[in-house]
C-alpha positions as CSV (number, residue, x, y, z in Angstrom):
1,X,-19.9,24.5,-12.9
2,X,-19.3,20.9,-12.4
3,X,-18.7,18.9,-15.3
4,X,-20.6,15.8,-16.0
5,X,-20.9,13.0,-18.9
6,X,-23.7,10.6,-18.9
7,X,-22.9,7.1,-20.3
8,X,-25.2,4.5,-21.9
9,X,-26.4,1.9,-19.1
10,X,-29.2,0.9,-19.3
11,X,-28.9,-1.6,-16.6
12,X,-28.8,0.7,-14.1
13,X,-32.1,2.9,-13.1
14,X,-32.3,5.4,-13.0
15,X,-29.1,6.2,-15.4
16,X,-25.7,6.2,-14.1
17,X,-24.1,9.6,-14.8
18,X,-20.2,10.4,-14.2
19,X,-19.4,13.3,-12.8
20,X,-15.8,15.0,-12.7
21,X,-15.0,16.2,-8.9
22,X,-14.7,19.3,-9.0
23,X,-16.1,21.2,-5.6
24,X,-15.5,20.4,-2.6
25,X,-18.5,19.3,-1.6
26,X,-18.2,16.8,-3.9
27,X,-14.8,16.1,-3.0
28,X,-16.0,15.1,0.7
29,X,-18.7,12.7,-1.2
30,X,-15.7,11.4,-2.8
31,X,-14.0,10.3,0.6
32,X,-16.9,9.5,2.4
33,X,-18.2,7.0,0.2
34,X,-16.4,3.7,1.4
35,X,-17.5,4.7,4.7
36,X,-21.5,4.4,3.6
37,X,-20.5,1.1,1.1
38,X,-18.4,-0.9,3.9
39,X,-20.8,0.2,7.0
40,X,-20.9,-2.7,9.3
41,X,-18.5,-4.4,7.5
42,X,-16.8,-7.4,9.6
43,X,-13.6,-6.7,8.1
44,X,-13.2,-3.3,6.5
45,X,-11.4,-1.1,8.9
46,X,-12.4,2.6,8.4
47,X,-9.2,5.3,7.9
48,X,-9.2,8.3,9.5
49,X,-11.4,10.8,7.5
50,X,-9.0,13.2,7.9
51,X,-5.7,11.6,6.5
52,X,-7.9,10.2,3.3
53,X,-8.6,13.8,2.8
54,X,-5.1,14.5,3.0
55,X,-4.1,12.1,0.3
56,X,-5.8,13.9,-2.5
57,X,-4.5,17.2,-1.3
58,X,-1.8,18.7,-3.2
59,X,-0.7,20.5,-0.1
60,X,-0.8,17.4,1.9
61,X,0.6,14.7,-0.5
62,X,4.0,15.5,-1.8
63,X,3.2,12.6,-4.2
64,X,1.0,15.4,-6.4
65,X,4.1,17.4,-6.7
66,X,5.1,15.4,-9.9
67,X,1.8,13.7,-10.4
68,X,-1.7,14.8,-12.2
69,X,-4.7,13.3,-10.4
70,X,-8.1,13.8,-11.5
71,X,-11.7,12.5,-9.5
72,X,-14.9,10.8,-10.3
73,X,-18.4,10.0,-9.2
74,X,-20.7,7.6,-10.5
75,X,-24.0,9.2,-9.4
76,X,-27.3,7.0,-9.8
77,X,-29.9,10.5,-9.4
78,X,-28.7,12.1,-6.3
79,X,-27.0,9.3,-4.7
80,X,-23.2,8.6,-5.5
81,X,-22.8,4.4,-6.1
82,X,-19.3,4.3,-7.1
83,X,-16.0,6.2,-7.2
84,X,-12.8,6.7,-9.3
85,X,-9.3,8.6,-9.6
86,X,-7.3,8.9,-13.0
87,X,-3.5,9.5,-12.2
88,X,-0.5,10.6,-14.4
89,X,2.9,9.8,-12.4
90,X,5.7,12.0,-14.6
91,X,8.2,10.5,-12.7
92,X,6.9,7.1,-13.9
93,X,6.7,8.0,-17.2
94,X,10.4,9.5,-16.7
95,X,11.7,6.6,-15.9
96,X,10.3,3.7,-17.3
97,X,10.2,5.4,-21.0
98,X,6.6,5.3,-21.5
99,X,3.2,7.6,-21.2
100,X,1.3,5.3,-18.5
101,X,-2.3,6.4,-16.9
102,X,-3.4,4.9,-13.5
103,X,-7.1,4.1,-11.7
104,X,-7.1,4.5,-8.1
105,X,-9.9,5.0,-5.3
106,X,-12.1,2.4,-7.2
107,X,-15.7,1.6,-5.5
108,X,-18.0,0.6,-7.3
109,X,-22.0,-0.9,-6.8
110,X,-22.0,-3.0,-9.8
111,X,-20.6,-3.8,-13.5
112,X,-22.3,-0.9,-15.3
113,X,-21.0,1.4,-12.7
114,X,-17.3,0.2,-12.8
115,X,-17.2,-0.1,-16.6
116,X,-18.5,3.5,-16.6
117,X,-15.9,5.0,-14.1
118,X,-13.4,3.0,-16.0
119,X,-14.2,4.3,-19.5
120,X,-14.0,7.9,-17.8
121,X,-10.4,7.1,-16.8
122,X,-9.6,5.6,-20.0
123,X,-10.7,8.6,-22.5
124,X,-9.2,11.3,-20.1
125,X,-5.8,8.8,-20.7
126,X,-6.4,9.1,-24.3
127,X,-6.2,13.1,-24.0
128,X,-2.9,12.6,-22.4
129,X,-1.1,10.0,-24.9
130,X,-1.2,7.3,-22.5
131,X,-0.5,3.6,-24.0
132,X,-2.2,1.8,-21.4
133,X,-4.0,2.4,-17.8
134,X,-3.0,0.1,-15.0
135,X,-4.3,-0.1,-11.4
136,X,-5.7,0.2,-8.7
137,X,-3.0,2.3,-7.0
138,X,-4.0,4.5,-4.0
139,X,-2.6,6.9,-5.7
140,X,0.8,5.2,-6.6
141,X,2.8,1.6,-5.9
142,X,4.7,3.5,-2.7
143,X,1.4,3.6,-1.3
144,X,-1.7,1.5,-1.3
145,X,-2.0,-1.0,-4.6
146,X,-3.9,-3.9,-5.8
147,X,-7.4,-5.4,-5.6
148,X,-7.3,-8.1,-3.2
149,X,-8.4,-11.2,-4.7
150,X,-8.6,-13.7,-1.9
151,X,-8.1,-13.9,1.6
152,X,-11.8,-11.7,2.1
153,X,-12.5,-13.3,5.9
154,X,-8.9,-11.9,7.2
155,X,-8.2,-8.2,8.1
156,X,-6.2,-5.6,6.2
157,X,-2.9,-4.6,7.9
158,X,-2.4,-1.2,8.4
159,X,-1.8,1.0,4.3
160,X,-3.2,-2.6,2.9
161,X,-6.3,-2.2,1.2
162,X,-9.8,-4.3,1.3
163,X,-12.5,-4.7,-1.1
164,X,-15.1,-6.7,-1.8
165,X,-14.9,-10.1,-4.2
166,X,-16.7,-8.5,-6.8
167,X,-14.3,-6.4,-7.7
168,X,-12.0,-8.1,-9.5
169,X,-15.1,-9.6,-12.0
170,X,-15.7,-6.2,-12.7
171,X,-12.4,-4.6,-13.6
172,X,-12.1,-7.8,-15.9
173,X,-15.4,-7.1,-17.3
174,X,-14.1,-3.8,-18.5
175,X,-11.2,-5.1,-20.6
176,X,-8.5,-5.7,-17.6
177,X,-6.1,-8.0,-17.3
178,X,-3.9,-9.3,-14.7
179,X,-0.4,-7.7,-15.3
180,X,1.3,-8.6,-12.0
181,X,0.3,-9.8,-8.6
182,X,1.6,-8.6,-5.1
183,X,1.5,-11.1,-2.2
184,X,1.2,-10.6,1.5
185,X,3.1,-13.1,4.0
186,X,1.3,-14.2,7.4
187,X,3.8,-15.4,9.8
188,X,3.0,-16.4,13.5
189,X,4.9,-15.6,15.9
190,X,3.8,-17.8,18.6
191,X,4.9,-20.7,17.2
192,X,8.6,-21.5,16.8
193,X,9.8,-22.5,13.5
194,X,12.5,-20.2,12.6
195,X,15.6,-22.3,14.1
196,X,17.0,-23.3,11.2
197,X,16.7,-20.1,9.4
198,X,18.3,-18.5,13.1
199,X,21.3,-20.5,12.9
200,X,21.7,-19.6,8.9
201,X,21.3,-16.2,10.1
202,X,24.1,-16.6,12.5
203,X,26.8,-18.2,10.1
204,X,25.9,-15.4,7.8
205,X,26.7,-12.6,10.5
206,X,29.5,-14.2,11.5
207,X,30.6,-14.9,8.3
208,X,30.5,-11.3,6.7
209,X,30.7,-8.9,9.8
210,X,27.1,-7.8,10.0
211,X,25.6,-5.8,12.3
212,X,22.0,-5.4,12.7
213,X,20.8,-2.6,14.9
214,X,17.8,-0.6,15.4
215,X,16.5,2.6,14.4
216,X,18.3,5.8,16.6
217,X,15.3,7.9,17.4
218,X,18.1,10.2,18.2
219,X,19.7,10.5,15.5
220,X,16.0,10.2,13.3
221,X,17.1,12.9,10.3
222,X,20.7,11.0,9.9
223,X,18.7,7.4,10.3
224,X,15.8,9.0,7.9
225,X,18.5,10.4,5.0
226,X,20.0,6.7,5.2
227,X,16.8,4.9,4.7
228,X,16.6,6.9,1.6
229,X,19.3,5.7,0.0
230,X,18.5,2.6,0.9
231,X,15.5,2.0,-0.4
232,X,16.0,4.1,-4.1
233,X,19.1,1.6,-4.5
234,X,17.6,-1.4,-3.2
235,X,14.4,-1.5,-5.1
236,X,15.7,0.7,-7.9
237,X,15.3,-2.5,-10.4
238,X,11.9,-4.0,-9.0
239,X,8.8,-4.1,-11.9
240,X,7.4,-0.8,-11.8
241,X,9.6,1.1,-9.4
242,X,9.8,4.8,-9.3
243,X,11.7,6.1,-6.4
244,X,9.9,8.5,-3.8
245,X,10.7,11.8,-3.7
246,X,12.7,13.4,-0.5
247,X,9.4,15.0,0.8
248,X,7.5,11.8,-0.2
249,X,9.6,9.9,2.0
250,X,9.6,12.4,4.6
251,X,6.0,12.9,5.1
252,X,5.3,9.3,5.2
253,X,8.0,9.7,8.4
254,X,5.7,11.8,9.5
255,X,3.0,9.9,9.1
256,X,3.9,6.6,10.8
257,X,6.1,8.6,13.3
258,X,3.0,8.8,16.0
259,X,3.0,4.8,15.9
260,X,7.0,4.0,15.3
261,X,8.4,1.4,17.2
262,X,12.0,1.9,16.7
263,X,12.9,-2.2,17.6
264,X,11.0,-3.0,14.6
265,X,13.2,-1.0,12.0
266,X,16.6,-2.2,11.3
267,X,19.8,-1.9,9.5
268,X,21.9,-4.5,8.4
269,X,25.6,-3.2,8.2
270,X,29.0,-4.8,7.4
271,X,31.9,-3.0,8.6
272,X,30.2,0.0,9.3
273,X,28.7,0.2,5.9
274,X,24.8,0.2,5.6
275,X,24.1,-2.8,3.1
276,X,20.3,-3.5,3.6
277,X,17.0,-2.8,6.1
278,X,13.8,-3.6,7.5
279,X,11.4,-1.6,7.8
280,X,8.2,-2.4,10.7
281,X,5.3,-0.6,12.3
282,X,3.2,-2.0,14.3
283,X,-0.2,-2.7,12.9
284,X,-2.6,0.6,13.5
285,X,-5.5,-0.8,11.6
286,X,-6.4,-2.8,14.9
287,X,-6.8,0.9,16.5
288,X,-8.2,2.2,14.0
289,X,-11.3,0.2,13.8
290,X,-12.1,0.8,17.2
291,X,-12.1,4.5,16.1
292,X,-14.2,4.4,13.3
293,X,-12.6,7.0,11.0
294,X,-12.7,9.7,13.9
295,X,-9.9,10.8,16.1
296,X,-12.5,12.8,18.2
297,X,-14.3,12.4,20.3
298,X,-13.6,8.8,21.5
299,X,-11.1,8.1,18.8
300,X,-8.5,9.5,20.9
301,X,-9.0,7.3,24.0
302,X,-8.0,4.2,21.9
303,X,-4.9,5.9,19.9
304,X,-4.1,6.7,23.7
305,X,-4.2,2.8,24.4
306,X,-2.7,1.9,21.4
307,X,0.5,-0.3,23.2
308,X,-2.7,-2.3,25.0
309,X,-4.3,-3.0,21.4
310,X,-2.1,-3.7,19.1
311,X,-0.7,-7.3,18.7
312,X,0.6,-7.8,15.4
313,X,3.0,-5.9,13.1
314,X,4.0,-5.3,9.3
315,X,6.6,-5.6,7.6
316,X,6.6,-2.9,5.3
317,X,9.7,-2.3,3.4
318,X,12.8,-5.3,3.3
319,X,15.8,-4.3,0.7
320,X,19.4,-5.3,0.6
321,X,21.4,-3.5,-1.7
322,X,22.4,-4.9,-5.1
323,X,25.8,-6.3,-4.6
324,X,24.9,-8.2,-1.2
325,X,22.0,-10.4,-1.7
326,X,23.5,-13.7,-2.3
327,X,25.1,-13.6,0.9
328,X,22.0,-14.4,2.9
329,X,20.9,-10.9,4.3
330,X,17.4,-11.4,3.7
331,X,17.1,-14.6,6.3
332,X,19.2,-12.6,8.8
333,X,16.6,-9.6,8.7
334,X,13.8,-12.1,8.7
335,X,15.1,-13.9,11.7
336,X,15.9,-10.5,13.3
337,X,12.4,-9.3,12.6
338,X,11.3,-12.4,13.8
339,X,13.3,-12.1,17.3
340,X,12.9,-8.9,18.3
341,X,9.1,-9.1,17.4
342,X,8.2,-11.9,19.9
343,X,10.1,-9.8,22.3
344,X,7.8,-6.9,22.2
345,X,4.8,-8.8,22.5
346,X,3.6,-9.3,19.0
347,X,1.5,-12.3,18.3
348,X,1.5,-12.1,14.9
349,X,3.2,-10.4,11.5
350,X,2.5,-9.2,7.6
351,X,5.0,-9.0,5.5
352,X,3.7,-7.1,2.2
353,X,3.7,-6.6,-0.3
354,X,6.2,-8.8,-2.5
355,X,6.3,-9.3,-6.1
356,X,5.4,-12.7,-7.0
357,X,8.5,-12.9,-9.0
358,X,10.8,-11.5,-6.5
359,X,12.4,-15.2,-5.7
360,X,14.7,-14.5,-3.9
361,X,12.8,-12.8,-1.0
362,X,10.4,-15.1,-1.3
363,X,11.9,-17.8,-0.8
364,X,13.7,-16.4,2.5
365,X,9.9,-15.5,4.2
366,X,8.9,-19.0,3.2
367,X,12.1,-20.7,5.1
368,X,11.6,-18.7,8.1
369,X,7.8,-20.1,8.5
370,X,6.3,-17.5,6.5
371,X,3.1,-18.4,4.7
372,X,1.6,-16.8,1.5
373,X,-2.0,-15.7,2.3
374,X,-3.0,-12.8,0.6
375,X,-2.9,-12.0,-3.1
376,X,-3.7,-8.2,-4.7
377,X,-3.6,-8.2,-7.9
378,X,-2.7,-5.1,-10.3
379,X,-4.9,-4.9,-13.7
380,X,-3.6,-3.8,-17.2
381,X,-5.5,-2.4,-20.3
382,X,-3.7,-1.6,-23.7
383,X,-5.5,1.9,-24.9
384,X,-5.7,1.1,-29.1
């Protein structure tokens, strides 16, 4: 039988109950929901139905291997007004020395409903020792994070989130607090201003012997095992890292795979070595809203015409290993970016998400024109 708990709101009518997913049935209402709350929406762009399901499938998302993710439903009588995950990352917890709990997959209709969803999360983190629960994360940082809290008129890039302005009032409501932000760089590519930072990139090259060179589609498992150890060493002392898993990395491979273009991800190397890289895909959200959440039937005719579509890119993933950084590699990938970009037709670019403390890459996206328009902002509650 499906478990429920009914809060106190008396704000609400008729009375908001939260029920724990627990069929599958009610696991569908679970997905569909954003697709009946953002309906018409000028700028939500609808995922397909199919890879949302995906994500909270253990046998789909190697991410549930080492994590504990539970579901909930604010129900208002028979219709479902808002949504909730709780998630338990032991690999978090592993590595950063504490027992944290996560929200994720947050939609909510108003206050009532959000502080209710929210208080479901926070006494199932109780019953696991957790000292705090932090969020949104869709379901971890290697994925989807932050409320977006400005920047509502402009499009998600493609694994960004959206939501509306309200929900950042309500989160707060509940107790939250802002614990770090993460901030997403627009930079247009039709206008020209990355001279300076082209000729800083070529003293640098010339300087230290790099090499920047695309991805070998050839050679993908050698080029995919390398971007590994990039990436767990490169971000391995960023706030709230936890490095992904081998499958983790491999099935988001997988994933983007179907959409890769291989100019758009780069290695930096000096004598051979591989020091840092860049990691692009071209932005599927402008596909995917033609599609709306469907690959068939007429879904498929615009993934087919995808080259035609899509005009602008993201930036996913930029990391330079530890012992490299002050020698300018992060302009040099920029510029590259930046280059080879234009080249292949891209009008615009996202790079996202950065830490807003992360000066140093900063700093570089600013000087090559880059212009901070997007802020998602992570929320913190102490458990007492």
């Amino acid at each position: 039988m499906s478990q429920s708990v009914t809060y106190g709101s008396q704000g609400v009518q008729p009375r908001t109950t939260i029920l724990r997913v627990s069929t599958a049935s009610q696991q569908r209402q679970f997905v569909e929901l954003p697709y009946r709350l953002y309906a018409g929406h000028q700028h939500w762009v609808p995922p397909l139905r199919r890879d949302e399901r995906r994500r909270l499938d253990r046998a789909h998302n190697p991410f549930l291997e080492h994590a504990d993710m539970v579901l909930w439903l604010a129900m208002s009588g028979p219709r479902v007004v808002g949504r909730i995950a709780g998630i338990s990352d032991r690999l978090y917890d592993e590595k950063h020395g504490k027992t944290m709990a996560w929200f994720g997959f947050f939609e909510a209709t108003s206050t009532d409903d959000a502080t209710l969803l929210l208080k479901a999360v926070e006494s199932w983190a109780r019953s696991r020792g957790a000292v705090a629960v932090r969020g949104p994360v869709n379901p971890s940082l290697n994925e989807s994070a932050g409320l977006l809290v400005d920047a509502f008129d402009e499009e998600p890039y493609i694994l960004m989130p959206y939501n509306p302005p309200a929900y950042g009032a309500y989160v707060e409501r509940s107790g939250y607090a802002k614990v770090k932000d993460l901030w997403a760089w627009d930079l247009d590519l039709s206008v020209s201003r990355i001279d300076r930072i082209n000729r800083l990139a070529a003293r640098v090259g010339q300087r230290h012997g790099v090499v920047v060179r695309p991805l070998n589609l050839a050679k993908f498992e050698q080029e995919l095992a390398t971007l590994q150890a990039l990436y767990r060493a490169a971000w391995d002392d960023n706030w709230g890292f936890v490095p992904p898993t081998d499958s983790e990395i491999r099935q988001l491979a997988v994933d983007l795979r179907p959409i890769l273009d291989p100019e758009l991800v780069l290695f930096a190397e000096i004598h051979g070595r591989p020091v840092g890289c860049s990691v692009g895909v071209p932005d599927a959200n402008q596909v995917l809203k033609k599609m709306g959440g469907r690959l068939l039937p007429f879904g498929l005719w615009h993934f087919l015409r995808r080259r035609q579509i899509t005009t602008r890119g993201r930036i996913l993933l930029m990391g330079v290993l530890p012992e490299f950084r002050r020698i300018g590699l992060y302009p040099l990938l920029i510029a590259e970016c930046h280059r080879r970009g234009v080249a292949r037709g891209y009008t615009r670019a996202e790079l996202s998400w950065t830490l807003e403390d992360n000066d140093a890459v900063n700093a570089g996206i600013a000087a090559a024109g880059g212009r901070h328009y997007k802020t998602y902002r992570l929320y913190e509650k102490p458990l007492g």
